[in-house]
C-alpha positions as CSV (number, residue, x, y, z in Angstrom):
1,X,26.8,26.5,1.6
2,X,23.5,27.3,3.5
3,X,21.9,28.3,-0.1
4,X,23.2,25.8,-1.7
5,X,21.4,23.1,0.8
6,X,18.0,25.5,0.7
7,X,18.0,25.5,-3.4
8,X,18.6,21.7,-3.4
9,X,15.8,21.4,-1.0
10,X,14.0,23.2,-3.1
11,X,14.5,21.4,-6.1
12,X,13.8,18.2,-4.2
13,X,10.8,19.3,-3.2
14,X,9.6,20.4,-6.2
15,X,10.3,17.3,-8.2
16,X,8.0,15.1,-5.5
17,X,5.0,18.0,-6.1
18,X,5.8,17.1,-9.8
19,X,5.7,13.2,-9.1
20,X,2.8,13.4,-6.8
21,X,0.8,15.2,-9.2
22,X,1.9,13.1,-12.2
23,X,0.5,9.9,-10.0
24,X,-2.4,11.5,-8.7
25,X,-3.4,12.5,-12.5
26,X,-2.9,8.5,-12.9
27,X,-5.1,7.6,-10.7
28,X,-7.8,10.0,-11.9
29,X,-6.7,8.5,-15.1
30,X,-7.6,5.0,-13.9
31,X,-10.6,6.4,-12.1
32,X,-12.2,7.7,-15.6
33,X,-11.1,4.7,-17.5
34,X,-12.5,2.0,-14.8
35,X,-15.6,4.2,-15.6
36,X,-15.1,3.9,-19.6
37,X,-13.6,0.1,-19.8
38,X,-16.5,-1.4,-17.8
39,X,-18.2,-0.7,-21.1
40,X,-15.3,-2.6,-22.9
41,X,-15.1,-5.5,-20.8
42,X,-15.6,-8.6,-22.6
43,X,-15.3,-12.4,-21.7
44,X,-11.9,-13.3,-22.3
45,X,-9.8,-16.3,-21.4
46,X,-7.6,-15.7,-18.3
47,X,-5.5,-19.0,-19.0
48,X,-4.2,-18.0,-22.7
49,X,-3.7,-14.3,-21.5
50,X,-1.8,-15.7,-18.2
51,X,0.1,-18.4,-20.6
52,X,1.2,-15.8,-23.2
53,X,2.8,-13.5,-20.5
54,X,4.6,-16.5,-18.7
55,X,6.0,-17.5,-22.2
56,X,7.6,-13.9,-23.3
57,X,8.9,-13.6,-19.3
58,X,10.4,-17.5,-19.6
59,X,11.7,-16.5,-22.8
60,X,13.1,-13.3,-21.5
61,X,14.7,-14.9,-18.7
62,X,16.4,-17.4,-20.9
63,X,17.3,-14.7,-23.1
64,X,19.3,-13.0,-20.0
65,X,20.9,-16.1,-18.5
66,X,18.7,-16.5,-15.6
67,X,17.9,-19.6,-14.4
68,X,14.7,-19.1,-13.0
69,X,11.7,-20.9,-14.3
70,X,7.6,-19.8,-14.1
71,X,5.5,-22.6,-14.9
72,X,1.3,-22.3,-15.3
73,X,-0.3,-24.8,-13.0
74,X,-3.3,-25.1,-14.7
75,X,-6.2,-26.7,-12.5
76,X,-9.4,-25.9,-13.5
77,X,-10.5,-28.8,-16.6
78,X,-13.2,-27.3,-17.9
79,X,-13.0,-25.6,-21.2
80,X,-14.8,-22.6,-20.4
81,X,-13.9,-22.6,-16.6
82,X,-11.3,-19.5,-16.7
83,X,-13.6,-17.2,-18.5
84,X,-13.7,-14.3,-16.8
85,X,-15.2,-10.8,-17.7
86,X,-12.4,-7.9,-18.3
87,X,-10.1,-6.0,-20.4
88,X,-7.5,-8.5,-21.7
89,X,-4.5,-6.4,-21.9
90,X,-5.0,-4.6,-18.1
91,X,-4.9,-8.3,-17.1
92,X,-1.6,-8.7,-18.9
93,X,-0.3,-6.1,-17.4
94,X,-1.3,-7.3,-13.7
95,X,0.0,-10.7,-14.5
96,X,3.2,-9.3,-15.5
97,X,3.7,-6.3,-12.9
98,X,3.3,-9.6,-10.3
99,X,5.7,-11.4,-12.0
100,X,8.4,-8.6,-12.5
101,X,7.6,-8.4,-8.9
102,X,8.2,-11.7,-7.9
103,X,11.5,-12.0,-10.5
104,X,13.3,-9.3,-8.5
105,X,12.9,-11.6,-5.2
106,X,13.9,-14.9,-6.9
107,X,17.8,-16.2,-7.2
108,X,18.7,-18.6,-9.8
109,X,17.5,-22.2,-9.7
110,X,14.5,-20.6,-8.0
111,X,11.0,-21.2,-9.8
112,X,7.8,-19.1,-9.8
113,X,4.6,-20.8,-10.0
114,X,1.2,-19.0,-11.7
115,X,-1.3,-21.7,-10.2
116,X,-5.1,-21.0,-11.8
117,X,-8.0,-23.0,-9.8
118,X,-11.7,-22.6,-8.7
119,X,-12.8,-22.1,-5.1
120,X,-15.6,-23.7,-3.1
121,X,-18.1,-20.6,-4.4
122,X,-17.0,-21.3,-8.0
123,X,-14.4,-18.2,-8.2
124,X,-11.4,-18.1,-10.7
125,X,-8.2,-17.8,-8.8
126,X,-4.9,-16.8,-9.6
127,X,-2.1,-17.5,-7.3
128,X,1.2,-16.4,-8.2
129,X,4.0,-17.7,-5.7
130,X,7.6,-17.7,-5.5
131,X,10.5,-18.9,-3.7
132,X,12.2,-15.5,-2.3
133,X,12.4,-14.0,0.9
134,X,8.5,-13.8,1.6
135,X,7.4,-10.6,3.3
136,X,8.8,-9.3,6.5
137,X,5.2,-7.0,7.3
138,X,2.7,-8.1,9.3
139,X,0.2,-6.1,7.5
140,X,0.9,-7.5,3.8
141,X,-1.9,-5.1,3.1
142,X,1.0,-2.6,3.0
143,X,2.3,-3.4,0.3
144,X,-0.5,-2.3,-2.4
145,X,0.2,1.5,-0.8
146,X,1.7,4.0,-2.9
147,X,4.9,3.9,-3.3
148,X,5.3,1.6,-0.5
149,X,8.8,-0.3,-1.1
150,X,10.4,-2.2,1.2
151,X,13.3,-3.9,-0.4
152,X,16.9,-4.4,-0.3
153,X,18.7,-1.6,-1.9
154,X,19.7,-3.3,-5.4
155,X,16.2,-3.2,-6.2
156,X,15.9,0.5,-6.8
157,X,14.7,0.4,-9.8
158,X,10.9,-0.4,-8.4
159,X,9.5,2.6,-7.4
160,X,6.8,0.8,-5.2
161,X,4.2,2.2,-8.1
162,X,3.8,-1.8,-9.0
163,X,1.8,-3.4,-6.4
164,X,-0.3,-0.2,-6.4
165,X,-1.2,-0.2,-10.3
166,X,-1.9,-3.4,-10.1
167,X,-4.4,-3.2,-7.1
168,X,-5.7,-0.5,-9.1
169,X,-6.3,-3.0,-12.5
170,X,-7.5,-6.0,-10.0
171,X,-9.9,-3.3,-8.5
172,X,-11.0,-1.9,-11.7
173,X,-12.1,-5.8,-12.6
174,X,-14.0,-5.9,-9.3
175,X,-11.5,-8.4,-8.1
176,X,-9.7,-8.8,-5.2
177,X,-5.5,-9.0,-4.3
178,X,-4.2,-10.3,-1.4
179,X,-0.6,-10.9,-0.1
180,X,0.4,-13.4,1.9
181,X,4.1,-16.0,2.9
182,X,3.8,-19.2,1.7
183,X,3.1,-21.7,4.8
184,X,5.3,-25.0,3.5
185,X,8.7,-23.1,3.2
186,X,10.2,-19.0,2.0
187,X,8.1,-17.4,-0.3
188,X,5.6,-15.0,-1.0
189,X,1.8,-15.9,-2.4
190,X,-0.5,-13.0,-4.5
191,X,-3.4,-14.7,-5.2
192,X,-6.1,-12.7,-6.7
193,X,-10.3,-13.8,-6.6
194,X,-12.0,-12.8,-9.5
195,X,-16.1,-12.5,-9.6
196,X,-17.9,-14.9,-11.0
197,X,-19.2,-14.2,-14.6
């Protein structure tokens, strides 16, 4: 019994070294390509990347019989207001890491709003909010850890790895993410500040 508990242990441990070395060789991985895709950034549109990924999810949610909804609130009127400078499909995968995200805390009948504005210094600003839960942490900072995952059990599939890649991507755009609970009822609020091009 004793060696079968020591050989498990052993196995265990061994497949976090493997894990922990496969995510740190990702993050080196990001490292060298934030390095390499600062070259490659281009001005893109963050409104028609952000509008094509909330289509495919809407149409994926339909597709599965949920009836949750994510609607664009589109607030910034000029045409070439939402430029921003990056790499247009690392931003489709932050937009859509959120969203996944936010999916696995909404119930049906539940929306999810992607809200785009300006601040006061001229910023573009994503916000993506939702009707779930919210966040039970003080520090919401927590959550863009590795493998930080706080969630109810029928949510194993998320590693935690999410929030983390996608600080990663906002980082790599010199952007910033920030959590935070919605103030005017349940519900969590990712809004990310991008630089000003």
């Amino acid at each position: 019994e004793k060696n079968e508990g020591e050989k498990l242990l052993k196995i265990i441990n061994h497949d976090a070294e493997r894990i922990e070395r496969l995510i740190t060789d990702y993050t080196q991985m990001l490292k060298d390509e934030a390095s390499l895709s600062r070259e490659k950034m281009s001005k893109i549109n963050l409104v028609e990347i952000i509008n094509g990924v909330v289509e495919d999810f809407n149409q994926d949610l339909i597709n599965q019989n949920k009836k949750i909804k994510i609607s664009v609130i589109n607030k910034i009127k000029s045409k070439n207001g939402y430029i921003i400078f990056g790499i247009s499909n690392r931003i489709e995968q932050v937009i859509a890491n959120l969203l996944d995200n936010a999916i696995s805390f909404t119930k049906d009948n539940q929306n999810i709003d992607v809200k785009v504005t300006k601040n006061s210094k001229h910023q573009v600003v994503v916000n993506i909010i939702d009707e779930g839960p919210g966040f039970k942490e003080r520090d919401t900072g927590k959550i863009f850890k590795r493998f930080y995952s706080n969630r109810p059990d029928k949510f194993g599939q998320h590693s935690g790895l999410g929030l983390n890649i996608v600080k990663n991507l906002v980082e790599l755009h010199k952007a910033t993410i920030t959590a935070s609970n919605r103030i005017d009822k349940n519900g969590a609020n990712l809004e990310i500040i991008f630089p000003i091009t």
